[in-house]
Chimera marker file (.cmm) of the C-alpha trace (Angstrom):
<marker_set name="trace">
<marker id="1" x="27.450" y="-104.862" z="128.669" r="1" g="1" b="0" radius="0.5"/>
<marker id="2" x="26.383" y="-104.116" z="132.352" r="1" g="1" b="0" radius="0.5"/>
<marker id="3" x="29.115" y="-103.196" z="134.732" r="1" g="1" b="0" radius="0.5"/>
<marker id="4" x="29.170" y="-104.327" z="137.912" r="1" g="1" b="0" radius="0.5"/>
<marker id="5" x="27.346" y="-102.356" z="141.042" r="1" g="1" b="0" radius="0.5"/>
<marker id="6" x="31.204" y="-101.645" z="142.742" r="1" g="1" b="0" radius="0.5"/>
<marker id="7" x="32.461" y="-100.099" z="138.761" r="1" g="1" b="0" radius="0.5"/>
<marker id="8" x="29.607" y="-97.958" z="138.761" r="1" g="1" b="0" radius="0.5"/>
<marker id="9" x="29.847" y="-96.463" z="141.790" r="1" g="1" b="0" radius="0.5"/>
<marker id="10" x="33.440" y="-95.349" z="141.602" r="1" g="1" b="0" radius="0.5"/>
<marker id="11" x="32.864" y="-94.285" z="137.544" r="1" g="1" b="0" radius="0.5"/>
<marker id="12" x="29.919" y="-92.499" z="139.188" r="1" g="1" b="0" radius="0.5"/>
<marker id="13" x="32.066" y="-90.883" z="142.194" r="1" g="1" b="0" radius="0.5"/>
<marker id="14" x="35.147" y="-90.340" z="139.233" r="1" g="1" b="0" radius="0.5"/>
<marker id="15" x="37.517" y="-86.611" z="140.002" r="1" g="1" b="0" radius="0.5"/>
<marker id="16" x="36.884" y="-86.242" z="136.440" r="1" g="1" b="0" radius="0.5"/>
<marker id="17" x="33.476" y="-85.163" z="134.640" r="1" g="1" b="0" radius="0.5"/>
<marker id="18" x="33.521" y="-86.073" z="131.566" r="1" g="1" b="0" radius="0.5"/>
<marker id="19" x="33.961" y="-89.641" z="133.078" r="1" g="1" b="0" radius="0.5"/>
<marker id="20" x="30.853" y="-89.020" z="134.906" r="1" g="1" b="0" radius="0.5"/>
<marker id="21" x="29.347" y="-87.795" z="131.552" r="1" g="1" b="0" radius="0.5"/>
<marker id="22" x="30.078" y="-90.556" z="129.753" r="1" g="1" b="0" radius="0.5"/>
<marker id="23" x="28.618" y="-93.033" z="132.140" r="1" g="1" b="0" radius="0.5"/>
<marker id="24" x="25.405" y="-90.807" z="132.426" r="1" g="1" b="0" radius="0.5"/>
<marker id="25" x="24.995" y="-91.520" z="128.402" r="1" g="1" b="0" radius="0.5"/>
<marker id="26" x="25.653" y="-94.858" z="129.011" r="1" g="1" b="0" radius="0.5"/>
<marker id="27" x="22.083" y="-96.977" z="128.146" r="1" g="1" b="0" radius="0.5"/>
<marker id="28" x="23.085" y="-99.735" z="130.107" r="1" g="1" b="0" radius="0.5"/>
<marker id="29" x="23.316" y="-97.650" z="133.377" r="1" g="1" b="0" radius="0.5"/>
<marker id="30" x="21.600" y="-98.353" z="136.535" r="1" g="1" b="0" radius="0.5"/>
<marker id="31" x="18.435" y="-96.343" z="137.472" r="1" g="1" b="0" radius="0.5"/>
<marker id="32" x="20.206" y="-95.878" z="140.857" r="1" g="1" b="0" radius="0.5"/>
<marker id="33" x="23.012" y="-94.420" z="139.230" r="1" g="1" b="0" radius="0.5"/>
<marker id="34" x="21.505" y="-92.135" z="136.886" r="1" g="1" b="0" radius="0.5"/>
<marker id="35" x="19.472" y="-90.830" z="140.012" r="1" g="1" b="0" radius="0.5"/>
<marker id="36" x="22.520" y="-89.988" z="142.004" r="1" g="1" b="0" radius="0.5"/>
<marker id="37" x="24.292" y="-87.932" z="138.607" r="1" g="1" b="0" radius="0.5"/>
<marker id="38" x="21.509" y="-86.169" z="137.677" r="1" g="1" b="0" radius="0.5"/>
<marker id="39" x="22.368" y="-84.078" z="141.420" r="1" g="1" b="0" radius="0.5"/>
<marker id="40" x="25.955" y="-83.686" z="139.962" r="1" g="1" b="0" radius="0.5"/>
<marker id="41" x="27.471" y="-80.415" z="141.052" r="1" g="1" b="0" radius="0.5"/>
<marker id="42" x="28.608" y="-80.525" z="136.840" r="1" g="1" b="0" radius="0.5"/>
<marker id="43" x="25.976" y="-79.248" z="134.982" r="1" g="1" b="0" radius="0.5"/>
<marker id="44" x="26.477" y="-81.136" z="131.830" r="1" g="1" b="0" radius="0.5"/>
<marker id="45" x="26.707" y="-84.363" z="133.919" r="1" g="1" b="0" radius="0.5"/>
<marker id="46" x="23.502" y="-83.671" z="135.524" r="1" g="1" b="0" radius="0.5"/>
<marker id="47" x="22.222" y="-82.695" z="132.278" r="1" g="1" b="0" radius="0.5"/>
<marker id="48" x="23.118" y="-85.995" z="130.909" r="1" g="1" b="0" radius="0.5"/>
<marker id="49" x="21.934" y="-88.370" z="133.431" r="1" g="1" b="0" radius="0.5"/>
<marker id="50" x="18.403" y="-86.194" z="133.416" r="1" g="1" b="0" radius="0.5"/>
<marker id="51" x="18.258" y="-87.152" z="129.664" r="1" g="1" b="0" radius="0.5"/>
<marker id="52" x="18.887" y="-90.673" z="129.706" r="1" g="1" b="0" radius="0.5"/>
<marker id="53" x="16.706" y="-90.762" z="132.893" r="1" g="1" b="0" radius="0.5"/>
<marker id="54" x="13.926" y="-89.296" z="130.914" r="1" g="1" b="0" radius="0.5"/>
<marker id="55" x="14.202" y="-90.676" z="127.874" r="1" g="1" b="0" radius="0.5"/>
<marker id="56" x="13.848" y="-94.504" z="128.670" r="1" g="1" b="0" radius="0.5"/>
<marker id="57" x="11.657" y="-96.975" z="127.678" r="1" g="1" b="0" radius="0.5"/>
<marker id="58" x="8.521" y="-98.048" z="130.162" r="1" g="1" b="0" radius="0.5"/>
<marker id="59" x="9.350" y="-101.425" z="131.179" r="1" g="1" b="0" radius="0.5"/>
<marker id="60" x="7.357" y="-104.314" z="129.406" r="1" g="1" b="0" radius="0.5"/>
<marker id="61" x="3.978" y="-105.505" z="131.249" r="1" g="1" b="0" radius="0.5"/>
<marker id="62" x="4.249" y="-109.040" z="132.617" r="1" g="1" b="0" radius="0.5"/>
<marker id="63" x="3.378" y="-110.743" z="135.644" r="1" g="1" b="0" radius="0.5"/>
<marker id="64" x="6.759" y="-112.172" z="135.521" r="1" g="1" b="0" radius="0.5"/>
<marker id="65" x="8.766" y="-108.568" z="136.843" r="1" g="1" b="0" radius="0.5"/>
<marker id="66" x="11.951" y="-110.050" z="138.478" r="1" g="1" b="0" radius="0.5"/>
<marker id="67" x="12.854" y="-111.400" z="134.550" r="1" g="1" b="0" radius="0.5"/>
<marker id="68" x="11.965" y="-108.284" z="133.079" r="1" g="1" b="0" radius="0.5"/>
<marker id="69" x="15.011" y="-106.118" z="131.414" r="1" g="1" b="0" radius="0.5"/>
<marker id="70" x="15.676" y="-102.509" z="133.682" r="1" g="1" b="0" radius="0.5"/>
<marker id="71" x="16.432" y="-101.233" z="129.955" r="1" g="1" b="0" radius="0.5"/>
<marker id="72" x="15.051" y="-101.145" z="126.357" r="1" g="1" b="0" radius="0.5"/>
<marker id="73" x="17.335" y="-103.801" z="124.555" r="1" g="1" b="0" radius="0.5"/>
<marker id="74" x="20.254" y="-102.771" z="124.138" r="1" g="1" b="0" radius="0.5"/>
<marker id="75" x="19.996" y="-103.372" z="120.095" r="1" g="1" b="0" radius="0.5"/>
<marker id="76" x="17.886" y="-100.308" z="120.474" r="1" g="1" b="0" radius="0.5"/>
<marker id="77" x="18.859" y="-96.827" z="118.554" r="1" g="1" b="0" radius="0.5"/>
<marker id="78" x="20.222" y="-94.664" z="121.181" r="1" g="1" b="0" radius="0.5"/>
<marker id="79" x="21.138" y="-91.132" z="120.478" r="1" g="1" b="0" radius="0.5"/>
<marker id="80" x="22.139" y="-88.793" z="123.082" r="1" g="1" b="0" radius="0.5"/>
<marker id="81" x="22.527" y="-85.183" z="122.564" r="1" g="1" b="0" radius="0.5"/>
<marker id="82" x="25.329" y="-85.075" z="124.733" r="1" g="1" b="0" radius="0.5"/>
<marker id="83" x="27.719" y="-88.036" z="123.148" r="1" g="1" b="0" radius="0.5"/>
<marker id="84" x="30.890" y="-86.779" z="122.800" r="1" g="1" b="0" radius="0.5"/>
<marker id="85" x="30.494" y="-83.475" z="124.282" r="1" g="1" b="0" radius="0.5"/>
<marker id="86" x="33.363" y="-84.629" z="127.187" r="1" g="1" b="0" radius="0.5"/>
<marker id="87" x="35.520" y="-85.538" z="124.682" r="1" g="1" b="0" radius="0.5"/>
<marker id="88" x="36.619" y="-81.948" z="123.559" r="1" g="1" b="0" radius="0.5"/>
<link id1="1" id2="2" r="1" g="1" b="0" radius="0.2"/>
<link id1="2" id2="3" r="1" g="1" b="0" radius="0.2"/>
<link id1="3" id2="4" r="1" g="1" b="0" radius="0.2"/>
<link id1="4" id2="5" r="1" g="1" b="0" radius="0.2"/>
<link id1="5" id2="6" r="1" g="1" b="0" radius="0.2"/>
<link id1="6" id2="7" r="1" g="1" b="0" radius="0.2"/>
<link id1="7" id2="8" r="1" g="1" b="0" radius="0.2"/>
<link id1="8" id2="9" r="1" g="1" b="0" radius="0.2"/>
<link id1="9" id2="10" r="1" g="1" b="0" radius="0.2"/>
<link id1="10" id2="11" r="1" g="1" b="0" radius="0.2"/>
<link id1="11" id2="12" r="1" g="1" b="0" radius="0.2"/>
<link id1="12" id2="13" r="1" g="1" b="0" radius="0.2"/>
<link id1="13" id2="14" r="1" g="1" b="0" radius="0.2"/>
<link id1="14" id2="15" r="1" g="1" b="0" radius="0.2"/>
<link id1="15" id2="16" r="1" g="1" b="0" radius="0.2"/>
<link id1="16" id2="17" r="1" g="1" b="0" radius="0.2"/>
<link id1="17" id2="18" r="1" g="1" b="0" radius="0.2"/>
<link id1="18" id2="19" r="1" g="1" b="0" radius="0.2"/>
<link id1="19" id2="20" r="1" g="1" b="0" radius="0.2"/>
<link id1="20" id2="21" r="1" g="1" b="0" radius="0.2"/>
<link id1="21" id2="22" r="1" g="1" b="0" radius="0.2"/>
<link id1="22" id2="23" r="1" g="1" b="0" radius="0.2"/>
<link id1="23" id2="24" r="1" g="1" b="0" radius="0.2"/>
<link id1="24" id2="25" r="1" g="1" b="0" radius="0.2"/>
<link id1="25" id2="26" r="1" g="1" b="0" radius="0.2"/>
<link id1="26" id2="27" r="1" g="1" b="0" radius="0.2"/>
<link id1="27" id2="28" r="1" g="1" b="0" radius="0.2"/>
<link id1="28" id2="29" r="1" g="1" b="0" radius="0.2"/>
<link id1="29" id2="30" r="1" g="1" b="0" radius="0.2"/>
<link id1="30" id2="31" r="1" g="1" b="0" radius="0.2"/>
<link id1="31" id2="32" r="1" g="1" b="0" radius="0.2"/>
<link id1="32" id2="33" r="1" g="1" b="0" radius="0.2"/>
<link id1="33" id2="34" r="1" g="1" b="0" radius="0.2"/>
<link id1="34" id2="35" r="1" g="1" b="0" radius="0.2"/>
<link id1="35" id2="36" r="1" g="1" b="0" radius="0.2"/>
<link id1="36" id2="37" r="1" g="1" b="0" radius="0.2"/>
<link id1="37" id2="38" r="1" g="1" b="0" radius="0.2"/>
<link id1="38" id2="39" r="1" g="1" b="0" radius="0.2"/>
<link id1="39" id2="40" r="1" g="1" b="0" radius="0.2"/>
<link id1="40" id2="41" r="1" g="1" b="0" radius="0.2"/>
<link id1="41" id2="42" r="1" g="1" b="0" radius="0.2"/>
<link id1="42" id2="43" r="1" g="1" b="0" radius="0.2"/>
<link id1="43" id2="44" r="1" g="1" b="0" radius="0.2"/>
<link id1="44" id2="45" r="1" g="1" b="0" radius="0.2"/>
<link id1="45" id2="46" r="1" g="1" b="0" radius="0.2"/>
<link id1="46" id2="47" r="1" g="1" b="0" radius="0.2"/>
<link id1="47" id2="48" r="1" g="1" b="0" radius="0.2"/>
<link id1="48" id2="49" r="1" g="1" b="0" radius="0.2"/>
<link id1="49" id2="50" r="1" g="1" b="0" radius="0.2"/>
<link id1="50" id2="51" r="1" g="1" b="0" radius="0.2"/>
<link id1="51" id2="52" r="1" g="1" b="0" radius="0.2"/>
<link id1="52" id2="53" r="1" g="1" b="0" radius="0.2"/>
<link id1="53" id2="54" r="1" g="1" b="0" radius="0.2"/>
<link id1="54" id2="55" r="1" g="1" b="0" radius="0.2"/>
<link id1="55" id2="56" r="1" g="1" b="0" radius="0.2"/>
<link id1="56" id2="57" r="1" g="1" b="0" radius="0.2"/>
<link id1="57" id2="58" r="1" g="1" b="0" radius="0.2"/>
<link id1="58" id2="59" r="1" g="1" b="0" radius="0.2"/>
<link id1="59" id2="60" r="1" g="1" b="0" radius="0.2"/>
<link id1="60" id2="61" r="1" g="1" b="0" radius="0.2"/>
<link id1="61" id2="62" r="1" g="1" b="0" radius="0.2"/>
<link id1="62" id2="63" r="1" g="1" b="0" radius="0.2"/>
<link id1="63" id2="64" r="1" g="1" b="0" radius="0.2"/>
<link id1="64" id2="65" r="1" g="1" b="0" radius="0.2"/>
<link id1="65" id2="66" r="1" g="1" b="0" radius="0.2"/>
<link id1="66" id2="67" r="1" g="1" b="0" radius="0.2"/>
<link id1="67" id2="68" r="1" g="1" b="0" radius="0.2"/>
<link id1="68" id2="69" r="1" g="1" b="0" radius="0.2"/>
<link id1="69" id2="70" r="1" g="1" b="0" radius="0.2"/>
<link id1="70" id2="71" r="1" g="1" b="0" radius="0.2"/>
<link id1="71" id2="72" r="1" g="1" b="0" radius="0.2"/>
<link id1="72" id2="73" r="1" g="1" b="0" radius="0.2"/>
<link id1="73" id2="74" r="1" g="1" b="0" radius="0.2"/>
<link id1="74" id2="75" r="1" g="1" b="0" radius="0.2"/>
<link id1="75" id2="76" r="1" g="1" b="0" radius="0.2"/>
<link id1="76" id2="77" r="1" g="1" b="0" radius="0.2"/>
<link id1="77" id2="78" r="1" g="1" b="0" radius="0.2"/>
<link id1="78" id2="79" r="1" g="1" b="0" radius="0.2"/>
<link id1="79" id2="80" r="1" g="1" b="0" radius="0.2"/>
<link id1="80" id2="81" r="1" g="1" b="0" radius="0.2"/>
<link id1="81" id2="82" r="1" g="1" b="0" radius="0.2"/>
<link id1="82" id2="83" r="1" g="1" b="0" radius="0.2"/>
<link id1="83" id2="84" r="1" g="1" b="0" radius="0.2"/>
<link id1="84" id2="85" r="1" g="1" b="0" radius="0.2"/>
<link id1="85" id2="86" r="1" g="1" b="0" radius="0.2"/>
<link id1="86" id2="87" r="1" g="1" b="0" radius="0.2"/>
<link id1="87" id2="88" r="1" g="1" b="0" radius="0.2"/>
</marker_set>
């Protein structure tokens, strides 16, 4: 389930990394977001958010763009290589 824009922000802006880590491996994540943690000063943060950044589905082609999903669905199989690594 999405988070609001105001949740994201302070998850994004969060003292701790693996918090920041988490988020980045997050599908649902905004574009936005995942833009501003791949230049995290953590290196497995940035690391993250570059993954999930790189790793997502083109959007579908339609006319109709404003309808159109920002992610794959979120039934989707979604395996990061970093899940769990905060969690140590």
């Amino acid at each position: 389930m999405p988070r609001c824009n105001e949740c994201e922000v302070a998850l994004a802006s969060h003292l701790d990394a693996a918090v920041r880590s988490a988020l980045a491996e997050e599908p649902s994540v905004s574009t936005a977001t995942l833009t501003l943690l791949i230049t995290d000063m953590d290196a497995v943060v940035a690391t993250a958010a570059r993954w999930n950044l790189d790793h997502r589905l083109p959007p579908a082609h339609s006319e109709d763009t404003e309808t159109q999903p920002e992610l794959a669905s979120s039934t989707a199989v979604y395996s990061s290589p970093w899940a769990g690594w905060g969690n140590r």
